[in-house]
C-alpha atoms as a printed R data frame, in Angstrom:
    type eleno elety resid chain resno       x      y       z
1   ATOM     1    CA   UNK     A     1   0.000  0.000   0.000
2   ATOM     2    CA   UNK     A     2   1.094  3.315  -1.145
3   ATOM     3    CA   UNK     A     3   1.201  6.678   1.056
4   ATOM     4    CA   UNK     A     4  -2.074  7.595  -0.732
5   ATOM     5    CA   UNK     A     5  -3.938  4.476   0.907
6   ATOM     6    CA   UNK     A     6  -4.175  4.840   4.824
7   ATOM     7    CA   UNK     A     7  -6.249  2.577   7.013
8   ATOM     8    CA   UNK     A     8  -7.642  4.501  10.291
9   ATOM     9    CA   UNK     A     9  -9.405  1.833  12.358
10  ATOM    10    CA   UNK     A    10 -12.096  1.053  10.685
11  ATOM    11    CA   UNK     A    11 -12.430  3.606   7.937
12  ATOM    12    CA   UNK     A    12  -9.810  3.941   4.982
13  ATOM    13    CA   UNK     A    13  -9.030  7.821   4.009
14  ATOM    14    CA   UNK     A    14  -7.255  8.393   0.021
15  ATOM    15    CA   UNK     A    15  -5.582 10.588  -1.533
16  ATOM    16    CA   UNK     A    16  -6.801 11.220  -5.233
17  ATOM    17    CA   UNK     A    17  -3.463 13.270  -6.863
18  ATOM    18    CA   UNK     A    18  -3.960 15.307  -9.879
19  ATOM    19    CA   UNK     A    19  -2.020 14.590 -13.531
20  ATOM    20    CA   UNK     A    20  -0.390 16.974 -15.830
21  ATOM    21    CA   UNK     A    21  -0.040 16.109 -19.745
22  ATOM    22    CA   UNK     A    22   3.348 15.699 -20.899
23  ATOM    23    CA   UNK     A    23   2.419 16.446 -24.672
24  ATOM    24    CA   UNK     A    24  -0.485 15.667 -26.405
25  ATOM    25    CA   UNK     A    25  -1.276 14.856 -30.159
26  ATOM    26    CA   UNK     A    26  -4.612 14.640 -31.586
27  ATOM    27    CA   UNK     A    27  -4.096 11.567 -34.321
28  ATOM    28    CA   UNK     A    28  -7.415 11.327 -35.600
29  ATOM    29    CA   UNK     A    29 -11.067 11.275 -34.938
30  ATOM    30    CA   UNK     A    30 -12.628  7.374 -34.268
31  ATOM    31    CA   UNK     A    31 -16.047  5.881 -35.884
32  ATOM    32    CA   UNK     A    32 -16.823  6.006 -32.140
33  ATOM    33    CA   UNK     A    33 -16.610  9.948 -32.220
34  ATOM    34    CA   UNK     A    34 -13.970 10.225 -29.823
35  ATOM    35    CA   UNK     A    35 -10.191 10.888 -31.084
36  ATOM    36    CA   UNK     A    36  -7.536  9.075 -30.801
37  ATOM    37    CA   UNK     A    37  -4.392 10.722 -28.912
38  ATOM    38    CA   UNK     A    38  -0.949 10.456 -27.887
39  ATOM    39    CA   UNK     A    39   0.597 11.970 -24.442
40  ATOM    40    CA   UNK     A    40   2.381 10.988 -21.150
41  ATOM    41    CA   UNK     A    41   0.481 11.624 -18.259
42  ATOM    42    CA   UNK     A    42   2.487 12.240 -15.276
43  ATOM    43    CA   UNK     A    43   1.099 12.631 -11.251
44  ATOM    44    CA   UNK     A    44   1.593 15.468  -9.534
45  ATOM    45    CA   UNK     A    45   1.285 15.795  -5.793
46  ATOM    46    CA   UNK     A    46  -1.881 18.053  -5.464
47  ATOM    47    CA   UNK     A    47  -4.610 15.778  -3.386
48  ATOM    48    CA   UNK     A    48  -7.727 15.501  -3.370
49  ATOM    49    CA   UNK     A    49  -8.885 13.405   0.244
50  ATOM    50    CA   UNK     A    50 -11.608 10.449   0.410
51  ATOM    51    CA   UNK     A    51 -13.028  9.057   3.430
52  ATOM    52    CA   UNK     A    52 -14.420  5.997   3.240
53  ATOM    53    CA   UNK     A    53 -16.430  3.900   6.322
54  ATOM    54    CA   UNK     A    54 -18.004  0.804   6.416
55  ATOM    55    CA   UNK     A    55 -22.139  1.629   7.852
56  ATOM    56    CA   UNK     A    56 -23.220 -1.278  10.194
57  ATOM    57    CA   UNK     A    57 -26.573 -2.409  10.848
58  ATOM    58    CA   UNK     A    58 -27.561  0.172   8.301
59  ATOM    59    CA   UNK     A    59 -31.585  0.128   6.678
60  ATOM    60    CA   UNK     A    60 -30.997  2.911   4.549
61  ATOM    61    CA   UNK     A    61 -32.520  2.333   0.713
62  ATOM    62    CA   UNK     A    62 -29.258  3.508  -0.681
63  ATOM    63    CA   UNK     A    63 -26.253  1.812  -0.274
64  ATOM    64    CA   UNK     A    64 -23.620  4.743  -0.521
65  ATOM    65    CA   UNK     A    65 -24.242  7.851   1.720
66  ATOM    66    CA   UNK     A    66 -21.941  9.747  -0.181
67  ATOM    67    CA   UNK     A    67 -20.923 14.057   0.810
68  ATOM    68    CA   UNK     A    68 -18.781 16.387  -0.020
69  ATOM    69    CA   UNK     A    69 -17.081 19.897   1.366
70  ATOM    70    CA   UNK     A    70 -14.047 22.257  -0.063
71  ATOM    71    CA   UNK     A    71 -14.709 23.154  -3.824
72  ATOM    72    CA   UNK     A    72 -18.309 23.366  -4.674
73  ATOM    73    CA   UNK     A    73 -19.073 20.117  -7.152
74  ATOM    74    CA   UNK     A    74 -21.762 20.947 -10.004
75  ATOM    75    CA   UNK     A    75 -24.238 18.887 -11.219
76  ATOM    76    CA   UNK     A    76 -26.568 15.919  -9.971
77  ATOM    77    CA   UNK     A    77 -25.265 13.678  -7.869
78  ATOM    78    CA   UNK     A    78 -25.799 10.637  -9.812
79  ATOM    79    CA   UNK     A    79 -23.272 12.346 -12.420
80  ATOM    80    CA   UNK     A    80 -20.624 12.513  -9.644
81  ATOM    81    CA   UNK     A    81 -17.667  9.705 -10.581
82  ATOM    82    CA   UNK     A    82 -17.305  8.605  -7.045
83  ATOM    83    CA   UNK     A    83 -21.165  7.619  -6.811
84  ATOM    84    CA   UNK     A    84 -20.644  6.048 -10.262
85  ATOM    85    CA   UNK     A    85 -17.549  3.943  -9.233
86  ATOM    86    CA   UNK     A    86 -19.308  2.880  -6.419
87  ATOM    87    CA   UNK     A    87 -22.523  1.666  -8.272
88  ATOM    88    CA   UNK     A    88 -20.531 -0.255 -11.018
89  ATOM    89    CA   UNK     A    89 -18.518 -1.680  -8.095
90  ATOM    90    CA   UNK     A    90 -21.280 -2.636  -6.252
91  ATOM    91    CA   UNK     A    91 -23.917 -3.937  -9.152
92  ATOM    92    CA   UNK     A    92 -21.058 -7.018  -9.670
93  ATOM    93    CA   UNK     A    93 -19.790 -7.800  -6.384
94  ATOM    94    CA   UNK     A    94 -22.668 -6.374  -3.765
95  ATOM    95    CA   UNK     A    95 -20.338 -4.572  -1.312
96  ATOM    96    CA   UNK     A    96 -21.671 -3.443   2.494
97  ATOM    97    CA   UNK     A    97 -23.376  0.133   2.879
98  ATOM    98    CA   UNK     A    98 -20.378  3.079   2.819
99  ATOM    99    CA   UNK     A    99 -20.602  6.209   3.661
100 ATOM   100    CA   UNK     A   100 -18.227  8.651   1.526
101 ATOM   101    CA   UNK     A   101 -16.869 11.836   1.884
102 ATOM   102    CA   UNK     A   102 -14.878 13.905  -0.721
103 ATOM   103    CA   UNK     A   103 -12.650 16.608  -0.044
104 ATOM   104    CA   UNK     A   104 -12.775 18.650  -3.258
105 ATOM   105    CA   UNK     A   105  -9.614 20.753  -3.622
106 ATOM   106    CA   UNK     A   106  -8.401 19.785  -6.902
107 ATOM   107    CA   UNK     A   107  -9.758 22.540  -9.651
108 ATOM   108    CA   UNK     A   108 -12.760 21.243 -11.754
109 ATOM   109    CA   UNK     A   109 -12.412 21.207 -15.698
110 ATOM   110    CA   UNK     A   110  -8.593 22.170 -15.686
111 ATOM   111    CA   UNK     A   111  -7.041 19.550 -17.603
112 ATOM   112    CA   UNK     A   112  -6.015 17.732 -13.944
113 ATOM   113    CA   UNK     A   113  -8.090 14.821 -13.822
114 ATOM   114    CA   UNK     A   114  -9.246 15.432 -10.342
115 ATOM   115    CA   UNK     A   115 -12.523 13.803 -11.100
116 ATOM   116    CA   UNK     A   116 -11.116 11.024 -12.823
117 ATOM   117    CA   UNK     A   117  -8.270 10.331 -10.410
118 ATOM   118    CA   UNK     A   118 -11.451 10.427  -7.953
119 ATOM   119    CA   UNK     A   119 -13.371  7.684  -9.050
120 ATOM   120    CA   UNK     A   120 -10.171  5.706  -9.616
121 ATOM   121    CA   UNK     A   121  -9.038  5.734  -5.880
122 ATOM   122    CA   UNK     A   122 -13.001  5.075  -5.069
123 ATOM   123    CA   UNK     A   123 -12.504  1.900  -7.148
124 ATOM   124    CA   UNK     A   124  -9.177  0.805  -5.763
125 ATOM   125    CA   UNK     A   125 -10.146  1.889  -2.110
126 ATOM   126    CA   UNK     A   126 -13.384 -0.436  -2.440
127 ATOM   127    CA   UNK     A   127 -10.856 -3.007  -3.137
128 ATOM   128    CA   UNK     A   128  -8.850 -2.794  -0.594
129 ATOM   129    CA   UNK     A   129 -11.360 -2.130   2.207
130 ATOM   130    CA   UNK     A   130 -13.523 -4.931   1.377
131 ATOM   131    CA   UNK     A   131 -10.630 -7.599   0.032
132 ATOM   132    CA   UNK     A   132 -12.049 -7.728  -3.169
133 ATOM   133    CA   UNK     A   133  -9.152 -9.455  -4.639
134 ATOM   134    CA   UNK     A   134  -9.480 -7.903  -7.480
135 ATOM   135    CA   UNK     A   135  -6.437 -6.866 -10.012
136 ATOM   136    CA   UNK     A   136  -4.869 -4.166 -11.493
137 ATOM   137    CA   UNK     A   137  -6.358 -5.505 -14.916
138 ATOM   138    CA   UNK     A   138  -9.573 -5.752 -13.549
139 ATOM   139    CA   UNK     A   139  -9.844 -2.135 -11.974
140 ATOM   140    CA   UNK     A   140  -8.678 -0.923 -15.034
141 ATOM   141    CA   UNK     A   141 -11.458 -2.494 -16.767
142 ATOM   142    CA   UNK     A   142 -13.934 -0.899 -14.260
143 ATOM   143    CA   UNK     A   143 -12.229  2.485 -14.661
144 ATOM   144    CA   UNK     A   144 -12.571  2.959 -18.679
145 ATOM   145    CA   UNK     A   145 -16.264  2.501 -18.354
146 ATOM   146    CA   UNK     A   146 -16.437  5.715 -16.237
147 ATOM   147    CA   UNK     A   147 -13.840  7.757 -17.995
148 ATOM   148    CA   UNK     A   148 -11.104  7.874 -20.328
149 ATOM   149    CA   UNK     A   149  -8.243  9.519 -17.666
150 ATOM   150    CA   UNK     A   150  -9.826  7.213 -15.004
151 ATOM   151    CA   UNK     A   151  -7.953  4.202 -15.710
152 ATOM   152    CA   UNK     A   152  -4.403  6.056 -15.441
153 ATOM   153    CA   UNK     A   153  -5.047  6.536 -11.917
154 ATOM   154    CA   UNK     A   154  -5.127  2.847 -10.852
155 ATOM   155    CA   UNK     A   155  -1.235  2.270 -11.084
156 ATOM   156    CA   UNK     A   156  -0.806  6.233 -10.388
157 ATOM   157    CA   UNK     A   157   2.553  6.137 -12.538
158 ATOM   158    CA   UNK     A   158   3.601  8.243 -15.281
159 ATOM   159    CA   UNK     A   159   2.183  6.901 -18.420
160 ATOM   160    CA   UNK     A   160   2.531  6.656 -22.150
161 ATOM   161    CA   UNK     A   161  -1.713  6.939 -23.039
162 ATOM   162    CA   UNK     A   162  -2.923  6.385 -26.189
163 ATOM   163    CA   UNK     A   163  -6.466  5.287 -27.938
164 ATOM   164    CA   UNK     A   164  -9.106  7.793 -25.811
165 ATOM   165    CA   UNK     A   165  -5.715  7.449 -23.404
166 ATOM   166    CA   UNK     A   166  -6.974  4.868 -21.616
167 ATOM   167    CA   UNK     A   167  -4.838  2.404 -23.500
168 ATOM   168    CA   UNK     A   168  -1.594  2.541 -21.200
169 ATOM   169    CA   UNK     A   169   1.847  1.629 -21.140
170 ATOM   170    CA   UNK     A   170   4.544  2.930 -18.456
171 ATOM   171    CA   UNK     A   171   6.842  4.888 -19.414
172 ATOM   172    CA   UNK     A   172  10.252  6.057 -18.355
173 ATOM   173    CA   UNK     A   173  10.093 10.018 -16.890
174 ATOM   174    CA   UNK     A   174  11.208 11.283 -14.170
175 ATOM   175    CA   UNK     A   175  11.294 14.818 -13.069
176 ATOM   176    CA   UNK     A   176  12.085 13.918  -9.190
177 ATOM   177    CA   UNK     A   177  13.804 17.329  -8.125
178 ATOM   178    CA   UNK     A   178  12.596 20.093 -10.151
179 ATOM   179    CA   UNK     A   179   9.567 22.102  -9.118
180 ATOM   180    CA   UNK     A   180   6.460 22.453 -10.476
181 ATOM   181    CA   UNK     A   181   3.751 25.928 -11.275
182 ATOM   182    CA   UNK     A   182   0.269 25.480 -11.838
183 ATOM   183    CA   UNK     A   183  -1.738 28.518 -12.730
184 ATOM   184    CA   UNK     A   184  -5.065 28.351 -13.934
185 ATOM   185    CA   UNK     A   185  -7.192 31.444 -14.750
186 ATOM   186    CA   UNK     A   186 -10.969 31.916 -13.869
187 ATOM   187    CA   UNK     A   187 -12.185 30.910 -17.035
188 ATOM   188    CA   UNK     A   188 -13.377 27.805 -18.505
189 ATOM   189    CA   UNK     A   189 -13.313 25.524 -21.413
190 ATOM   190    CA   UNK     A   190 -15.591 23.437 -22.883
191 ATOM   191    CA   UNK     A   191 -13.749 20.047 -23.941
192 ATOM   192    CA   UNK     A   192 -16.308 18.829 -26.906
193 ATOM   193    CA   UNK     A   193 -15.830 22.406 -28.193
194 ATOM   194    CA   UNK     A   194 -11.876 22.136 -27.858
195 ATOM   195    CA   UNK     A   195 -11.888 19.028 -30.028
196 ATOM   196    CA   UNK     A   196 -14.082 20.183 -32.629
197 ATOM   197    CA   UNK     A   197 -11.706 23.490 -33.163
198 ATOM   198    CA   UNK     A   198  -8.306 20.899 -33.602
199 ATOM   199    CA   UNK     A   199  -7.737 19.618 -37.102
200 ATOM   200    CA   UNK     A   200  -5.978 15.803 -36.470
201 ATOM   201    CA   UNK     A   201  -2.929 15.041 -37.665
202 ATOM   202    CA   UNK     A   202  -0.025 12.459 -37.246
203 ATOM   203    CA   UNK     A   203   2.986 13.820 -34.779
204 ATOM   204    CA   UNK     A   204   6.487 14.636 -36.096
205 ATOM   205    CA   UNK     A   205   7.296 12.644 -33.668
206 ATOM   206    CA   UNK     A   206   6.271  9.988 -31.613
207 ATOM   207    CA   UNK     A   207   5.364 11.632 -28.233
208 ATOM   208    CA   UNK     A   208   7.319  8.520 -26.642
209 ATOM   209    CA   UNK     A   209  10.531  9.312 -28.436
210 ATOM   210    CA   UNK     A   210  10.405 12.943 -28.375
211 ATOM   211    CA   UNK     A   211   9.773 12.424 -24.028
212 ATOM   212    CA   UNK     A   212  13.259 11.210 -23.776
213 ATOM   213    CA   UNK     A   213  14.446 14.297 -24.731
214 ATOM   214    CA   UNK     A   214  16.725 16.526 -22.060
215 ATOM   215    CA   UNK     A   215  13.356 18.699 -20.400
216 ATOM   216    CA   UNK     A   216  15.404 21.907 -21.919
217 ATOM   217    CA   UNK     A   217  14.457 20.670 -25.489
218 ATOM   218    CA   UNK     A   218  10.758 19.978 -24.728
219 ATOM   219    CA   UNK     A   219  10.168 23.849 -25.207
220 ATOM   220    CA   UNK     A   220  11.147 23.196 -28.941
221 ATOM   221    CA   UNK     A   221   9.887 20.050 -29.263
222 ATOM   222    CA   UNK     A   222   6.753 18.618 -27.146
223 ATOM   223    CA   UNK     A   223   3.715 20.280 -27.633
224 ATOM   224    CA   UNK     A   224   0.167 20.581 -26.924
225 ATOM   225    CA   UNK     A   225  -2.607 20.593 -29.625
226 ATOM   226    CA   UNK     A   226  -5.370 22.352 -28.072
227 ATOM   227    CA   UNK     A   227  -3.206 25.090 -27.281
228 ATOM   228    CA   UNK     A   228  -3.823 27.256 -31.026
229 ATOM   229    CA   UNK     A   229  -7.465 26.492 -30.738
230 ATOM   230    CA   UNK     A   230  -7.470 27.551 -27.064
231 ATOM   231    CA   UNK     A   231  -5.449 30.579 -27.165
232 ATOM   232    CA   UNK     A   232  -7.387 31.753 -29.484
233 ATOM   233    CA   UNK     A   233 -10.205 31.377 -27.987
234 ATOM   234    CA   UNK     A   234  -8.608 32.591 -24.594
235 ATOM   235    CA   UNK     A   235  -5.605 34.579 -24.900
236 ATOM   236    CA   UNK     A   236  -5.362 35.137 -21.520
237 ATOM   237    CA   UNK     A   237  -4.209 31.342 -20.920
238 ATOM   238    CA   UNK     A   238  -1.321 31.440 -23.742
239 ATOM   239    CA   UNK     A   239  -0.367 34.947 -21.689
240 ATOM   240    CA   UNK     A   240   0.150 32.705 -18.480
241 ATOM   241    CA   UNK     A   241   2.217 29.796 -20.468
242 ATOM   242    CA   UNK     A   242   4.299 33.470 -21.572
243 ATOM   243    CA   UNK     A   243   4.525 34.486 -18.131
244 ATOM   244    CA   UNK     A   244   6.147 31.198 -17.052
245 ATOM   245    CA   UNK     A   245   8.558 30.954 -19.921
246 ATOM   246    CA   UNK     A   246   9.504 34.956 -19.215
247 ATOM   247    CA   UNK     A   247  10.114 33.537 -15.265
248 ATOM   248    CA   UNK     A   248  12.270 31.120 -16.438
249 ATOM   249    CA   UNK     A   249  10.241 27.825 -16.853
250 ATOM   250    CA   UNK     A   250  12.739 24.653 -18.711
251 ATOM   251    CA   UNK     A   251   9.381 23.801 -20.387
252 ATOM   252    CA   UNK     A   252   5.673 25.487 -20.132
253 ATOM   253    CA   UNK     A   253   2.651 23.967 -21.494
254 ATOM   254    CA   UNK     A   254  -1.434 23.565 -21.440
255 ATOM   255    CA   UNK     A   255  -2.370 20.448 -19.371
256 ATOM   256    CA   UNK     A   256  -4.910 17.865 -21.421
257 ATOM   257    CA   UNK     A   257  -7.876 20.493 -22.873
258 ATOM   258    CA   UNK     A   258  -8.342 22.349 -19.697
259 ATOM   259    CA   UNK     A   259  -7.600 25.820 -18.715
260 ATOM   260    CA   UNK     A   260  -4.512 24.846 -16.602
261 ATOM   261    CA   UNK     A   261  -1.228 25.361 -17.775
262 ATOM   262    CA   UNK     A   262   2.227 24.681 -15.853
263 ATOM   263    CA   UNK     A   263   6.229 25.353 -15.784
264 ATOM   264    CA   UNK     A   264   8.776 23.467 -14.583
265 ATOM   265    CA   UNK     A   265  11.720 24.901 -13.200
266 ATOM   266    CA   UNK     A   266  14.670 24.563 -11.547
267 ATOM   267    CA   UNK     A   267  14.894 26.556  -8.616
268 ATOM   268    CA   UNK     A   268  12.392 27.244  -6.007
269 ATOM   269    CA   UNK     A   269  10.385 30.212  -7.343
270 ATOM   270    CA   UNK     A   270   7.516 32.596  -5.959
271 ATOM   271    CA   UNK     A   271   5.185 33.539  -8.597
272 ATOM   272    CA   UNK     A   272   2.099 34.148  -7.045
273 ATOM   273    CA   UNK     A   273   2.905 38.129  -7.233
274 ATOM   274    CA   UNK     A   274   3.452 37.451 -11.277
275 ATOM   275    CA   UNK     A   275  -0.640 36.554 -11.689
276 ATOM   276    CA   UNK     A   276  -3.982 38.649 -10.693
277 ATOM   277    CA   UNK     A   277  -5.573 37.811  -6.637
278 ATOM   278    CA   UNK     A   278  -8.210 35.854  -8.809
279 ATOM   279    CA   UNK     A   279  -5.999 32.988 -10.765
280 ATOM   280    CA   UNK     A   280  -5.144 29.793  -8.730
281 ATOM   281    CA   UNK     A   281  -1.557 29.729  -8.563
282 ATOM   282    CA   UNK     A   282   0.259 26.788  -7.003
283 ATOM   283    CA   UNK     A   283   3.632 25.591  -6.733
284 ATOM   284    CA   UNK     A   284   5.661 22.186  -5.170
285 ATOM   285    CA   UNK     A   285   8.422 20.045  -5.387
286 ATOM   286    CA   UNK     A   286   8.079 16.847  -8.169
């Protein structure tokens, strides 16, 4: 068990980490009408936290009593990935009432995969609270039916993705040492709206080759292909990846289709004073 998996008695809390895209090529659209794509995911330590306890002697028509606090979550609750993970865990293998609680501090809709990296831990949690026995494979298996990130966040590793990205192979990164900016202005971005604005096309390069790279070439080298369709739809996110680069970032990119973008550096650095009160700015050690 991993330090995101803690037992405490008889409850088990988790700690859902967010992802940043190393990359990411749009090959071409699928008969399905999702694309197919190409990019390294990579975790990053910012946490969401899950609490998870066992109800006894419970009478309750639901199974899951399921809350939430920190960031407010949108939409109904059947919608919610954790509910959803627990309902397609439960349907095959009829688990005992739980009662959940998320801790939501992971931005919605950023490119992150908060939600997705939720409903993975749910899955893997369930597991290992109720000695499910079941494997990697086989959580896996549950996870692409909720999500195409969702799978990713089983093993938690960095990750060569391709297909919707939930067809994974590991993949040899490491960026132990430097540190890490996320900034993410108050805007959003639809991501059925950012696929229909890229035109597909086959990389250069592989993603995989061009990854083993020294980080100083990525700059030249890896990119991002939502980034022309959303910069010009919000050129106040392409200002922050500018802003980064100008501070002195190895590499700067858009995360995935959301509005987050990060830079790696270095050096310890304190940008908060670079960005408006109103942009979430966060920084830590990879």
């Amino acid at each position: 068990m991993n330090q995101n998996y803690i037992f405490v008695e008889k409850k088990m809390i988790v700690y859902p980490n967010a992802k940043i895209n190393l990359g990411l090529s749009i090959v071409n659209k699928r008969p399905d009408g999702f694309h197919s794509i190409e990019t390294v995911m990579y975790p990053i330590p910012l946490f969401d936290k899950i609490t998870l306890i066992p109800i006894e002697n419970y009478t309750g028509a639901e199974k899951l009593v399921f809350s939430s606090s920190g960031l407010t979550i949108d939409g109904e609750l059947e919608n919610n990935l954790i509910v959803k993970a627990f309902k397609l865990i439960n349907d095959d293998l009829n688990i005992a009432p739980t009662q959940i609680h998320l801790e939501k501090n992971i931005p919605f809709g950023a490119g992150l995969g908060g939600g997705s990296a939720d409903c993975a831990f749910t899955i893997n949690a369930l597991n290992q609270l109720y000695d499910l026995k079941l494997t990697n494979k086989q959580m896996e298996y549950y996870a692409a039916q909720l999500g195409s990130d969702c799978p990713f966040f089983i093993k938690n590793k960095p990750a060569l993705a391709k297909g919707r990205g939930e067809m994974l192979s590991e993949i040899s990164v490491n960026l132990k040492g430097w540190h890490l900016a996320l900034v993410i202005p108050p805007v959003g971005i639809n991501t059925k709206q950012a696929y229909s604005l890229v035109e597909p096309k086959t990389p250069k390069k592989p993603v995989e080759e061009t990854i083993k790279q020294h980080i100083e070439q990525w700059k030249h080298n890896l990119e991002n292909d939502f980034e022309i369709s959303v910069y010009k739809q919000l050129p106040e996110i392409e200002q922050v990846k500018t802003t980064l680069y100008e501070l002195g970032a190895a590499y700067a990119s858009l995360s995935g289709s959301g509005s987050a973008s990060f830079g790696i550096f270095n050096t310890v650095l304190n940008i908060k004073a670079y960005f408006p009160e109103n942009y979430f700015v966060w920084t830590s050690q990879l």
